[in-house]
C-alpha positions in Angstrom: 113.7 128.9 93.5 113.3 128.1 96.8 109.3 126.5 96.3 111.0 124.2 93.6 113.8 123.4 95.8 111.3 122.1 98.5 109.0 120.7 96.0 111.7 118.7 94.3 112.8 117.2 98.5 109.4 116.5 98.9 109.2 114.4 96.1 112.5 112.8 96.3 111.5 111.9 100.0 108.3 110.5 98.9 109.7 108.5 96.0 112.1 106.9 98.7 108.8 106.1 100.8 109.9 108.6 103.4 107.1 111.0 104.6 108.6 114.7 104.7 106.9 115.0 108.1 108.9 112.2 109.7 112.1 113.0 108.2 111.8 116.3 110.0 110.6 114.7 113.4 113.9 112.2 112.4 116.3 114.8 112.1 115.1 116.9 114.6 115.4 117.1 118.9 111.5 117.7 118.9 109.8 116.4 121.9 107.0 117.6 122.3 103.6 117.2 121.2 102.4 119.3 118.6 99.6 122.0 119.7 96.9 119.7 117.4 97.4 117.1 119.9 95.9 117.4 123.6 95.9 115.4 127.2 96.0 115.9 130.4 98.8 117.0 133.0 99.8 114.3 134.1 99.5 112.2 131.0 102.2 114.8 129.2 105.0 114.2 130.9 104.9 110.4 130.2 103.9 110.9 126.1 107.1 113.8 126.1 109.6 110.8 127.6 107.9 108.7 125.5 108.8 110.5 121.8 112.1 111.4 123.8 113.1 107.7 123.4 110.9 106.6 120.1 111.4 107.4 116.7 108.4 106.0 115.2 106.1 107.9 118.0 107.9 111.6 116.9 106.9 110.2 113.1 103.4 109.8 114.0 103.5 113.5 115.7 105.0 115.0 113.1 102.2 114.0 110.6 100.1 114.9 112.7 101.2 118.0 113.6 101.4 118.6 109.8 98.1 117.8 109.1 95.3 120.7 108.7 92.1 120.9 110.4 93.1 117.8 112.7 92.8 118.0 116.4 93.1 114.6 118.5 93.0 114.3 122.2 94.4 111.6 124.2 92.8 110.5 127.6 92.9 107.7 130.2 89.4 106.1 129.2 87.5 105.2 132.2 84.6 103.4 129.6 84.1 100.6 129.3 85.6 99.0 125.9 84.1 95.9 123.4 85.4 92.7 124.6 88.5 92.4 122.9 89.6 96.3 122.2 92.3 97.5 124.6 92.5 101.0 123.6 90.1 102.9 121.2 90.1 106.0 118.7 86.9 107.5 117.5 87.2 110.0 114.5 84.3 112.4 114.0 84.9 114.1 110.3 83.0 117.2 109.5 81.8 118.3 105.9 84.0 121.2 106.8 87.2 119.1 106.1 87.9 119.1 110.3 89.1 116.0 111.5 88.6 115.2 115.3 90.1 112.3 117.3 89.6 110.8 120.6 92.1 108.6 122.1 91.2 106.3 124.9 93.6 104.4 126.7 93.0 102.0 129.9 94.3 103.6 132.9 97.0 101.6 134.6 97.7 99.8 131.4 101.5 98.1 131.5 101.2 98.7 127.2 100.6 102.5 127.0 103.7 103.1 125.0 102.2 100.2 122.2 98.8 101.0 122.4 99.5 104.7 122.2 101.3 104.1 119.1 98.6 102.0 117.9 96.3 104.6 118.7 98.2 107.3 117.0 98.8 105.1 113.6 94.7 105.3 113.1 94.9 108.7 113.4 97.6 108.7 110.6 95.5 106.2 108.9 92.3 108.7 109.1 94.5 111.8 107.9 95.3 109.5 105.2 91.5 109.0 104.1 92.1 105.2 104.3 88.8 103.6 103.1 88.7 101.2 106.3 85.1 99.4 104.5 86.1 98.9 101.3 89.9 97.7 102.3 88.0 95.4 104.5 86.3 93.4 102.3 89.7 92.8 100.0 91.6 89.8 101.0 94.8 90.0 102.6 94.8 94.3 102.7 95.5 94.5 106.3 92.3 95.6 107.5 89.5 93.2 109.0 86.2 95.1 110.8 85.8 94.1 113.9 81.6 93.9 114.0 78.6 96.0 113.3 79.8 99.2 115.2 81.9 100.4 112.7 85.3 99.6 113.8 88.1 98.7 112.1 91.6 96.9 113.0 94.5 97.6 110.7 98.1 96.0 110.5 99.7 99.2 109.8 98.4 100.2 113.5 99.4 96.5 115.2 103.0 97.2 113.8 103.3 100.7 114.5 102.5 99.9 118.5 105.0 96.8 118.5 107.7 99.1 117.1 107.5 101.6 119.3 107.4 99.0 122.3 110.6 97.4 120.9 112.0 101.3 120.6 111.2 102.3 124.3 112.1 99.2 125.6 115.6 98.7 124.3 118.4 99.8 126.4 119.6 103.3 125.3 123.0 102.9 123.3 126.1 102.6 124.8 128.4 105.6 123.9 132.0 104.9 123.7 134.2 107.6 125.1 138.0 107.6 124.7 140.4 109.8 126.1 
């Protein structure tokens, strides 16, 4: 009963358009990064305030974190990026089925919350098994390539980062207390 209980949420959630992996992360106080997702010391404590304060951030976590044989790491790049990328993922996937993810982001940058979201959607985006080449050759489907190295830019990605830099930006809500 229980496996057709879930089953029938799952499909109620996804007939709404409403990943079960970001209701959760919705619902839930969950702060942290999942264990598939990596960076350094110092980085953590800035991407743990961040999903404190962003809904759309704990979304992208949660799918993540959901999502087998996916690992991603996030780093402060010191590489030099193509001319007009600000941040960068590559994805390496294996005949295995293992997905692997490295995020760079410019140190110093006054946009990591956006571009980590950004970042974070093509990773969603690869779990998804988007067909970045064929999409981008289809008029208007929100993907153009970006030259001959085989990257991609998406909409989906672009919107995800300006929502979560509207969300960690706002001021927090007032709570009315009366006595």
């Amino acid at each position: 009963m229980i496996v057709v209980v879930s089953s029938a949420v799952v499909l109620a959630l996804s007939v709404l358009g409403l990943h079960p992996a970001g209701f959760t992360a919705r619902t839930s106080a969950w702060h942290q990064l999942p264990p598939n997702i990596r960076t350094t010391d110092d980085l953590r404590p800035l991407i743990e305030d961040l999903l404190a304060r962003s809904p759309t951030l704990r979304d992208q976590c949660a799918r993540i974190a959901i999502a087998k044989r996916t690992w991603v790491s996030i780093t402060l790049g010191m590489a030099r990026l193509p001319s007009l990328a600000r941040a960068r993922s590559t994805a390496r996937r294996y005949h295995t089925g293992l997905l692997v993810v490295d995020v760079e982001i410019p140190p110093a940058s006054q946009d990591f919350a956006e571009l980590l979201a950004h970042e974070l959607e093509h990773v969603t985006e690869f779990i998804d098994n988007v067909d970045f080449k064929r999409l981008a050759r289809i008029r208007n489907a929100g993907i153009v390539q970006c030259g001959n190295d085989g990257s991609f830019e998406t909409d989906r990605a672009k919107k995800a980062g300006r929502t979560v830099k509207f969300e960690v930006e706002a001021p927090p809500a007032r709570v009315n207390v009366h006595p």
